[in-house]
C-alpha positions as CSV (number, residue, x, y, z in Angstrom):
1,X,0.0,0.0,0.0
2,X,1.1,3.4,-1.0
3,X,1.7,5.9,1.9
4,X,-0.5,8.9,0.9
5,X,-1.5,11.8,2.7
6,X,-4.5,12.6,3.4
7,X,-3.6,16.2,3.9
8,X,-1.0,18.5,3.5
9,X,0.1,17.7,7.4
10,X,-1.3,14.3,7.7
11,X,1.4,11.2,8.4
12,X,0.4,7.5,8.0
13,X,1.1,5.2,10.7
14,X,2.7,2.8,7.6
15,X,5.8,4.9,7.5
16,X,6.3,4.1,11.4
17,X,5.6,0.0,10.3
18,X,7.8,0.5,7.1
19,X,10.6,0.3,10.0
20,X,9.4,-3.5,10.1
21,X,10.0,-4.3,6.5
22,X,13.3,-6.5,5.0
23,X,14.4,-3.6,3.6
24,X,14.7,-1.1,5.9
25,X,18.1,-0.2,7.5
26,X,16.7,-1.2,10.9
27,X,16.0,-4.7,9.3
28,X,20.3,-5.6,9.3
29,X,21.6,-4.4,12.4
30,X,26.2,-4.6,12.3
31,X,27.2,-6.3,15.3
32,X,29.2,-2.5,15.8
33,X,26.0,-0.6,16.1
34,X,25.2,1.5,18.8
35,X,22.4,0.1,21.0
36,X,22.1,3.1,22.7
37,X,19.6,4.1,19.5
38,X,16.3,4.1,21.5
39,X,14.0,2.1,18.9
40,X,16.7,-0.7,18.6
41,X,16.8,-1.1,22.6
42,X,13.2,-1.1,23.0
43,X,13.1,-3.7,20.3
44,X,15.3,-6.1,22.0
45,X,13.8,-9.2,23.4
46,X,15.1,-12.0,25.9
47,X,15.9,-15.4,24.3
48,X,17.5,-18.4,25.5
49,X,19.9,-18.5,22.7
50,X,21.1,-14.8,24.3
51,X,21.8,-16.7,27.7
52,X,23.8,-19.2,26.4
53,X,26.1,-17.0,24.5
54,X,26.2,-14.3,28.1
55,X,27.1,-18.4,29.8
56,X,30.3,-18.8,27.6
57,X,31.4,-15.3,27.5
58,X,31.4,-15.3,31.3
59,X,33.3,-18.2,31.3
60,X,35.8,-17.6,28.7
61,X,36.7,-13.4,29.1
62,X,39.4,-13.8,31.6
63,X,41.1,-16.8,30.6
64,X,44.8,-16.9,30.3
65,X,44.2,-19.1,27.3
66,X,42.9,-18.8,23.6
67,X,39.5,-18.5,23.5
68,X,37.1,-19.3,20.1
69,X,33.2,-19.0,20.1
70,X,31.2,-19.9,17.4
71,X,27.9,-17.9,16.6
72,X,26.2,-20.6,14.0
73,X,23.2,-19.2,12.5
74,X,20.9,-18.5,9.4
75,X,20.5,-14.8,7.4
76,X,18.2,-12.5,9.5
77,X,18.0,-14.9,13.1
78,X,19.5,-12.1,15.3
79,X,23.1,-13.0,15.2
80,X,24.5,-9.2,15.0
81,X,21.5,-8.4,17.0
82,X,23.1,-10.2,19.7
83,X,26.0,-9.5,19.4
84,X,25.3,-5.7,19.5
85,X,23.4,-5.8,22.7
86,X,25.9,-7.7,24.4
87,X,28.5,-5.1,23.6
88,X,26.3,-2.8,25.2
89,X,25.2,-4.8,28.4
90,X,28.6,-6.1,28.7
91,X,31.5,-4.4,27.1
92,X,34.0,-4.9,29.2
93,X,33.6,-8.8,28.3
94,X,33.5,-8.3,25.1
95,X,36.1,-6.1,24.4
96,X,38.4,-9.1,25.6
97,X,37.2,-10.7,22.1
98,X,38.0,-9.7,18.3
99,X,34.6,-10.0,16.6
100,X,34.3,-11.7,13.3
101,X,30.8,-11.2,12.4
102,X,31.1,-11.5,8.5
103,X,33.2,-14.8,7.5
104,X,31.5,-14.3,3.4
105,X,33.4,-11.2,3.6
106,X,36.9,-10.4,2.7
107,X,39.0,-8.3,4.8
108,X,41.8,-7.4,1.6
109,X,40.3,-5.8,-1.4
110,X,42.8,-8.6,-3.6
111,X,42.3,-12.1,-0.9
112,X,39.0,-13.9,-0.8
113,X,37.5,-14.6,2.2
114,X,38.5,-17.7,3.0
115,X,41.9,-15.8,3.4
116,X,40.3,-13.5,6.0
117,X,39.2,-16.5,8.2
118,X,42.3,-17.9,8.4
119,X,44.0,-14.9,9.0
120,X,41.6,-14.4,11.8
121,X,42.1,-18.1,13.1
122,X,45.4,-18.2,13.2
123,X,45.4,-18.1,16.9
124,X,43.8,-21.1,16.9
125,X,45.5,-23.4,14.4
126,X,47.6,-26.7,15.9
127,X,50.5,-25.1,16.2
128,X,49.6,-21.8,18.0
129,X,46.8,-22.6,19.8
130,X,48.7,-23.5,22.7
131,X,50.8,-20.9,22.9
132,X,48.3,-17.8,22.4
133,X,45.5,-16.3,24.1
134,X,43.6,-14.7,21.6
135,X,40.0,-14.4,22.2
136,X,37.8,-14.3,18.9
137,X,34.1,-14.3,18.5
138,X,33.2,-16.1,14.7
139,X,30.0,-15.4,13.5
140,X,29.4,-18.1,11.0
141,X,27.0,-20.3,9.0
142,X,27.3,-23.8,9.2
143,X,27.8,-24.1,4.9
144,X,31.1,-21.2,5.0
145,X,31.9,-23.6,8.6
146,X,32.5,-27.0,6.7
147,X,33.9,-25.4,3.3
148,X,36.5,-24.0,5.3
149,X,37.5,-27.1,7.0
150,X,37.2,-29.3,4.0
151,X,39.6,-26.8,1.9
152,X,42.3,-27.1,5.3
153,X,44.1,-29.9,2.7
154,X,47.1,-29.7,5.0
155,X,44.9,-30.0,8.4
156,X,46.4,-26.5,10.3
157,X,43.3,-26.2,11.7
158,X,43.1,-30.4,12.6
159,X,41.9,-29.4,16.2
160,X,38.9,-26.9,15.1
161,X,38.0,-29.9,12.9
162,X,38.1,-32.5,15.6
163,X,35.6,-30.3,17.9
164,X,33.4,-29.8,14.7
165,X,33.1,-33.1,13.9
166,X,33.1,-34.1,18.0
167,X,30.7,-32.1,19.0
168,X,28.2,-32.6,16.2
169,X,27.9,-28.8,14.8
170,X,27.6,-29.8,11.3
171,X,24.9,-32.4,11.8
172,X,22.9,-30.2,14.2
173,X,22.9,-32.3,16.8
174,X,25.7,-30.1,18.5
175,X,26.8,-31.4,22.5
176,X,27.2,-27.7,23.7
177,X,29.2,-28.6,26.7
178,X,32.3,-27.0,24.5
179,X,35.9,-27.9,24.7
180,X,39.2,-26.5,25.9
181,X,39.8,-23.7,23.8
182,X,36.4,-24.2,21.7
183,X,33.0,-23.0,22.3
184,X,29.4,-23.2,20.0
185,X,26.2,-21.6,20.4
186,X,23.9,-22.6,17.3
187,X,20.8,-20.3,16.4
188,X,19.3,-23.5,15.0
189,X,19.1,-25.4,18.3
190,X,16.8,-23.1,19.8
191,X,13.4,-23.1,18.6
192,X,10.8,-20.4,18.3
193,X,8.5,-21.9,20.6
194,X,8.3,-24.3,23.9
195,X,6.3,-26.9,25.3
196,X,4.6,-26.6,28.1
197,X,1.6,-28.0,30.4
198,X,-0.5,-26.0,28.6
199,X,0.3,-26.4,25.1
200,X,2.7,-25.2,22.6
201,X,3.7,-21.2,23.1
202,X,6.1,-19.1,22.0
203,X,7.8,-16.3,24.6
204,X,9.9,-15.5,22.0
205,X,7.2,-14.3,19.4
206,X,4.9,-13.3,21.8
207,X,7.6,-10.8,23.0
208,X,7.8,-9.5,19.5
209,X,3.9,-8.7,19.1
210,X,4.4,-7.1,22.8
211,X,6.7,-4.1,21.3
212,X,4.6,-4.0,18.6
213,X,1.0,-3.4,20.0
214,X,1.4,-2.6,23.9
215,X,-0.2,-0.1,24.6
216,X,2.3,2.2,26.7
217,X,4.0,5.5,26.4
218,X,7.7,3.9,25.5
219,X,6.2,2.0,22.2
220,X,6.8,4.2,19.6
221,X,4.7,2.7,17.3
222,X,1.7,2.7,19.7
223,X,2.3,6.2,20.2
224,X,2.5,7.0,16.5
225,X,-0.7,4.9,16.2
226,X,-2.2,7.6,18.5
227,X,-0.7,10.4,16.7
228,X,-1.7,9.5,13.0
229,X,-4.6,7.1,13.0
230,X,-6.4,8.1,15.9
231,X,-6.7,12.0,14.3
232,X,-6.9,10.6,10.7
233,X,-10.1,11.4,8.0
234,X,-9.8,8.3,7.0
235,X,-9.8,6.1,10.2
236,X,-13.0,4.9,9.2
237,X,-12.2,2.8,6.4
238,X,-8.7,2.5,6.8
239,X,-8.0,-1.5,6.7
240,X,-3.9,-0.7,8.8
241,X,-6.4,1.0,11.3
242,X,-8.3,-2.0,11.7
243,X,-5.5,-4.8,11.3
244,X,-3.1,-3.0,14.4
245,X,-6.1,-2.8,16.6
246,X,-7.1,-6.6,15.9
247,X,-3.2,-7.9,16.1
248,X,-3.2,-6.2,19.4
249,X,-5.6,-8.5,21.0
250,X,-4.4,-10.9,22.7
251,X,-7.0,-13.5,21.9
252,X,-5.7,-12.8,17.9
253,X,-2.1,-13.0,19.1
254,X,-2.6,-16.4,20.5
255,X,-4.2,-17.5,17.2
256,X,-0.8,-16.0,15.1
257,X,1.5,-17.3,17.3
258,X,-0.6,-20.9,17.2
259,X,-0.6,-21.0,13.3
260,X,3.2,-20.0,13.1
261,X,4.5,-22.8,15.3
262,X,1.8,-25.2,13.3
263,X,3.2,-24.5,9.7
264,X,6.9,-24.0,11.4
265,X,6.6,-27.8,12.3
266,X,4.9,-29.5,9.8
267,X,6.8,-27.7,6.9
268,X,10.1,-27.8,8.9
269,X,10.5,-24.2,7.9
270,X,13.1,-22.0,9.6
271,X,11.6,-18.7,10.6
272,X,14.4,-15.6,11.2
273,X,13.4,-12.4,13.6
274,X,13.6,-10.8,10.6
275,X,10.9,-12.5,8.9
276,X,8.8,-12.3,11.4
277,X,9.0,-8.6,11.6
278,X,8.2,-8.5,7.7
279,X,5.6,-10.4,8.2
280,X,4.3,-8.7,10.9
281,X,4.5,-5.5,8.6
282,X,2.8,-7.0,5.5
């Protein structure tokens, strides 16, 4: 739908939702932003995923040896996301660590990038990985993972590869216990929803409809909802009028959340926090 005013000094509540969408800049947030930005604090939400990654960092920040943790993942599940807010809730941790969130990207303008992950794993091939105590924080999915080890012809990195196939991160069936030196936490072993005694729910989704529709002074899009469509001409027939007001009760949000799990299980599909934002605009 077109954003168009309805008068010279009317705003649509859609260009507040437009910050939903794939494509805006909101959507890709660099593990380097600045989570101080108001609108991507208030979006944050709690996941277990997040307490995992907080368990190993605490564990790992002051050792006196080399240190790897793997952030396995899909495009748009809330890896740099993460990373970002932990930066902010804990920089003095993570500042210990040199964060890698990129390995498809190339840090040398003439060296692909499987040149860059090597340079940044040095630390942790056979023969230094004794003798250093670098601390890096790999950011990686599981395809860019296993081409890298199978191209290691001369087995530098035989260690990493041992704990990869050890611990099961390439079959997805990963023992998250870690190893000396090596750590995973995998995006894909945490689901969107839990079981419980009654039924199947989702805090995680739930949380995400919460910042969306609560009606309280520190959601900005509930207070642009009150600013645009509330004093709009058009409020009457307006079908975003009606859609935000129905996806805010929580009878409907139970029905959402109900369907999504549904199809997310019987189609296997893998559904990113960025999708569900988009979806949630659309």
């Amino acid at each position: 739908m077109e954003v168009q005013n309805v008068s010279n000094n009317q705003k649509c509540f859609v260009s507040m939702l437009s910050r939903l969408r794939e494509s805006s800049k909101e959507a890709v947030v660099s593990s380097d932003a600045d989570f101080n930005d108001p609108y991507t604090m208030y979006m944050h939400v709690d996941r277990p995923v997040q307490d995992r990654f907080v368990s190993i960092l605490n564990e790992t920040y002051d050792s006196k040896q080399s240190e790897l943790i793997l952030i396995c993942g899909s495009v748009g599940d809330g890896k740099s996301h993460m990373l970002s807010y932990c930066k902010s809730m804990y920089p003095d941790k993570m500042d210990k660590f040199y964060v890698h969130n990129d390995s498809t990207a190339s840090l040398y303008v003439d060296k692909p990038a499987s040149y860059t992950l090597k340079q940044v794993l040095e630390d942790f091939s056979d023969d230094r990985i004794e003798k250093s105590n670098g601390k890096v924080i790999l950011a990686i999915n599981l395809g860019t993972l296993s081409n890298f080890l199978e191209a290691d012809e001369n087995n530098k990195f035989g260690k990493l590869k041992s704990y990869v196939e050890n611990s099961g991160i390439l079959n997805e069936k990963i023992d998250d216990k870690g190893e000396n030196h090596f750590h995973c936490v995998n995006f894909a072993d945490y689901h969107l929803y839990e079981l419980t005694s009654n039924g199947v729910v989702s805090s995680y989704i739930q949380g995400i409809l919460n910042k969306i529709t609560d009606k309280n002074k520190i959601n900005p899009f509930y207070n642009d909802f009150c600013q645009t469509c509330e004093k709009c001409q058009s409020k009457g027939l307006c079908p975003i009028k009606v859609n935000y007001e129905l996806i805010s009760d929580k009878k409907i949000q139970k029905g959402i959340i109900c369907t999504l799990i549904e199809t997310i299980v019987k189609n296997k599909l893998i559904v990113s926090t960025r999708t569900l934002l988009n979806m949630t605009y659309e």
